[in-house]
Residue frames as qw, qx, qy, qz and C-alpha x, y, z in Angstrom:
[[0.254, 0.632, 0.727, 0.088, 109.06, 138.90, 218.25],
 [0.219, 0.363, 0.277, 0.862, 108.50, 141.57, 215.95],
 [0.357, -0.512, -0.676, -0.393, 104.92, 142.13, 217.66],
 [0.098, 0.035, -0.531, 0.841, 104.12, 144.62, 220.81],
 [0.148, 0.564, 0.673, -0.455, 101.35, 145.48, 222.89],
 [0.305, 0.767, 0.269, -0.496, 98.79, 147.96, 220.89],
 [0.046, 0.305, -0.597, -0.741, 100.07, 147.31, 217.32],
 [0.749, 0.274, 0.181, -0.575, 97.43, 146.77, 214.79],
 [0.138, -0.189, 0.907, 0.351, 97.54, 143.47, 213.07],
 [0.726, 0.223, 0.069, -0.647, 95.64, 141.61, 210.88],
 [0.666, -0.199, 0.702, -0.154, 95.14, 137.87, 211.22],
 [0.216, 0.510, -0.613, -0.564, 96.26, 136.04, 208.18],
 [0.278, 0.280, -0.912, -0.115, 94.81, 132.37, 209.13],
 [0.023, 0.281, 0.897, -0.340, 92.48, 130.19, 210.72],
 [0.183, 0.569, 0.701, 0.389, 89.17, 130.60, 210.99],
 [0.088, -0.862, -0.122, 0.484, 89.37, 134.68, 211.87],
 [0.496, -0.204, 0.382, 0.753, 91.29, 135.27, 208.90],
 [0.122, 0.652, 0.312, 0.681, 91.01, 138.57, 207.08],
 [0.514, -0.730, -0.381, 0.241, 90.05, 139.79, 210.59],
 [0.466, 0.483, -0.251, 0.697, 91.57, 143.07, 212.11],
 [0.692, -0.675, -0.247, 0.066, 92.38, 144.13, 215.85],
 [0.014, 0.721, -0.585, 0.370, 95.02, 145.82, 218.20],
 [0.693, -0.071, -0.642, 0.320, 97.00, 143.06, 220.18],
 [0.573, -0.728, 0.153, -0.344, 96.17, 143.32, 224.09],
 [0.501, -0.741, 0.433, -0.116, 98.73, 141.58, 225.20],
 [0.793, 0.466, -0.380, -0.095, 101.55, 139.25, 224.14],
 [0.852, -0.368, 0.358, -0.100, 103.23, 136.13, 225.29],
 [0.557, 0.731, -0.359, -0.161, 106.27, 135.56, 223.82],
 [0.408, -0.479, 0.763, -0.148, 107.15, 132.31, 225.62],
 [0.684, 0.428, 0.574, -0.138, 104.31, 130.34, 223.72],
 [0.033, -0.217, 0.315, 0.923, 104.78, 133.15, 221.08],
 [0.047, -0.533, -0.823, -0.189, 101.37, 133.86, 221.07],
 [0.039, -0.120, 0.099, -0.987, 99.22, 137.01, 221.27],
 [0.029, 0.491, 0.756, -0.433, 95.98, 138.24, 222.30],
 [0.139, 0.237, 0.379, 0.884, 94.00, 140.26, 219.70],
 [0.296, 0.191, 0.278, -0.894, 91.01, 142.60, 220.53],
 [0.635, 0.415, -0.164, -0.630, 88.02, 141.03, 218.67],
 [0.655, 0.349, -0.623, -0.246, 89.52, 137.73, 217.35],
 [0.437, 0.041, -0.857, 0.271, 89.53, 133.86, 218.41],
 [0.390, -0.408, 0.216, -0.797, 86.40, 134.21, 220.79],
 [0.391, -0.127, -0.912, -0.012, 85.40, 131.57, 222.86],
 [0.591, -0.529, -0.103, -0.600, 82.45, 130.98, 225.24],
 [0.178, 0.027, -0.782, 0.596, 83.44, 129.96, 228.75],
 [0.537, -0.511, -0.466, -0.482, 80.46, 128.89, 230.66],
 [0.034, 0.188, -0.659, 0.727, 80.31, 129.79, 235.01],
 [0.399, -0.466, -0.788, -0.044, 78.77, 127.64, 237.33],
 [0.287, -0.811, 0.027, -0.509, 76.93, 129.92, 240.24],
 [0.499, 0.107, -0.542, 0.668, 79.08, 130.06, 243.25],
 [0.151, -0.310, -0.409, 0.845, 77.36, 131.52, 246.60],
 [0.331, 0.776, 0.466, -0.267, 75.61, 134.55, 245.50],
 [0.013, 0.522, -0.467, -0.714, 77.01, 134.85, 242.49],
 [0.797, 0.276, 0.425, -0.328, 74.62, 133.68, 239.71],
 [0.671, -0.122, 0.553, 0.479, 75.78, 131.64, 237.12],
 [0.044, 0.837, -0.200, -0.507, 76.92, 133.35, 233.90],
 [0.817, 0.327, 0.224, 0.418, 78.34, 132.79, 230.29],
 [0.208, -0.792, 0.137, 0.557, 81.34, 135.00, 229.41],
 [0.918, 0.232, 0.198, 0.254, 83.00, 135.33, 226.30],
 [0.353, -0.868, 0.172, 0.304, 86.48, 136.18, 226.09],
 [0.590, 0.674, -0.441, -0.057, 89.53, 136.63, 223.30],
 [0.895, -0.359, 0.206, 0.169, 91.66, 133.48, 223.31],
 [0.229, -0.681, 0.549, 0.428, 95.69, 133.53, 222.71],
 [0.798, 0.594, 0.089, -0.053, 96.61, 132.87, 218.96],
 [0.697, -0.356, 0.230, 0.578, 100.12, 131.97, 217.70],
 [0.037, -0.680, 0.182, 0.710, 102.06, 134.96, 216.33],
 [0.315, -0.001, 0.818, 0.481, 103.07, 133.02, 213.21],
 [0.165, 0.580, 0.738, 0.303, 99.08, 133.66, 211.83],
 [0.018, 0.867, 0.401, -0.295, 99.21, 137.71, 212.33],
 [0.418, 0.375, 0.112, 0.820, 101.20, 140.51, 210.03],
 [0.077, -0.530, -0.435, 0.724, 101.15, 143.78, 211.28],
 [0.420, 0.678, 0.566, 0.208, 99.22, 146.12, 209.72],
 [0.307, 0.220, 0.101, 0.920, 100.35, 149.54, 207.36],
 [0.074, 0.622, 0.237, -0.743, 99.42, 152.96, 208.64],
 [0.259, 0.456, -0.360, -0.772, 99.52, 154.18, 205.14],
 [0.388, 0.208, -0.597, -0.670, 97.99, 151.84, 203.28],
 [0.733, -0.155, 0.255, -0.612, 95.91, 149.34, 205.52],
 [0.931, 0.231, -0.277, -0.053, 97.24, 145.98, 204.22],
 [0.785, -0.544, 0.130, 0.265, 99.46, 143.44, 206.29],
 [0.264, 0.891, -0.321, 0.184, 103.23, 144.59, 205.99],
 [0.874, -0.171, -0.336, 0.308, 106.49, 143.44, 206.75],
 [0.307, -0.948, 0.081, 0.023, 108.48, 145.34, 209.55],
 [0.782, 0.009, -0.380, 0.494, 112.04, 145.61, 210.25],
 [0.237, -0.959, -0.036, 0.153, 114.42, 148.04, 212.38],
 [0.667, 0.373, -0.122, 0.633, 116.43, 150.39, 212.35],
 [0.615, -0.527, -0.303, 0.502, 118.77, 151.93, 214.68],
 [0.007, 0.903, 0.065, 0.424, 118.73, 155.83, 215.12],
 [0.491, 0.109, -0.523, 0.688, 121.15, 157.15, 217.17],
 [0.193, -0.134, 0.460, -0.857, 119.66, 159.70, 219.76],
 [0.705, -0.260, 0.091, -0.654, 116.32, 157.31, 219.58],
 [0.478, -0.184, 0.855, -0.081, 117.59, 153.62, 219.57],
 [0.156, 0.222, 0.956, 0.111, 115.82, 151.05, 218.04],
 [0.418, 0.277, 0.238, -0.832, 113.04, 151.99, 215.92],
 [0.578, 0.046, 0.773, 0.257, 110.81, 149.97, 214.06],
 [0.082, 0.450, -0.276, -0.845, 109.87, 150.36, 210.13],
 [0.690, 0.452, 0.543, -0.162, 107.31, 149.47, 207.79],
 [0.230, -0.064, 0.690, 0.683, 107.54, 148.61, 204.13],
 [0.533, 0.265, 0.029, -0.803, 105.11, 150.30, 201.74],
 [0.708, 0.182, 0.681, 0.031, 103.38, 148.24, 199.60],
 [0.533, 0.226, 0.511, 0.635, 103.84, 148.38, 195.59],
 [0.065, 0.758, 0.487, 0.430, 100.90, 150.74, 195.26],
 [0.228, -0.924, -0.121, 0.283, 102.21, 153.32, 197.78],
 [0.526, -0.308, 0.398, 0.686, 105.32, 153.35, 196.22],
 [0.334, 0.379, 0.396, 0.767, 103.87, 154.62, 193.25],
 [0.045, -0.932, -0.269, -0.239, 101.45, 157.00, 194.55],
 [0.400, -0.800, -0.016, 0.448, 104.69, 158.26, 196.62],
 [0.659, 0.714, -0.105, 0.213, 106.75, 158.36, 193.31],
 [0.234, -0.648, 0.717, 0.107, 110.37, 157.31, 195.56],
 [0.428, 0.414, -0.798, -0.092, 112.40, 154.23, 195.43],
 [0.745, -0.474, -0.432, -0.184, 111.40, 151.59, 196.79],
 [0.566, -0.080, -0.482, 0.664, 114.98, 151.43, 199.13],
 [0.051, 0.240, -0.338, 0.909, 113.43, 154.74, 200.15],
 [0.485, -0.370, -0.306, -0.731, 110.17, 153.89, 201.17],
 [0.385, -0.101, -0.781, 0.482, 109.99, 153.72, 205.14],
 [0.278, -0.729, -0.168, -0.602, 107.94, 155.09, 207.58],
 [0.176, 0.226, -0.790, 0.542, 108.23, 155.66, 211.35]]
């Protein structure tokens, strides 16, 4: 999965879509994530002892498939790939989108960020 803890993403489907959020935590057996803000449900707690009962609500796990990450530079989802630096490893890269490309006035083949 392309997708790590604390990237920003923004939710392309269901019924959060348009939504944006940093991913708290990701499951990449299910391949599913956990976004800050999105997919809330209400979980209702009976009282227990002397604890009084209680409604919580809390972010439920969404499948990767319905988030893009989102550009630094230009705020719209993006696709990612990597590329491999020698003295750092593995790094990943974002594509601009059409309209940075002009305001950056490169090529597109040059238009990465880190």
């Amino acid at each position: 999965m392309k997708i790590r803890n604390w990237d920003s993403v923004i939710v392309m489907s269901g019924k959060d879509s348009g939504k944006t959020g940093t991913v708290q935590k990701v499951l990449p057996v299910t391949k599913k994530v956990i976004v800050q803000g999105v997919n809330i449900a209400t979980r209702h707690i009976k009282k227990q002892g002397g604890n009084p009962g209680q409604i919580i609500k809390m972010e439920k796990a969404i499948d990767a498939s319905n988030v893009m990450l989102e550009c630094p530079m230009t705020k719209k989802p993006t696709r990612v790939w990597f590329v491999m630096i020698d003295e750092k490893g593995k790094q990943k890269k974002f594509r601009y989108s059409k309209k940075a490309v002009k305001l950056e006035k490169k090529a597109p083949k040059d238009c990465i960020i880190k």
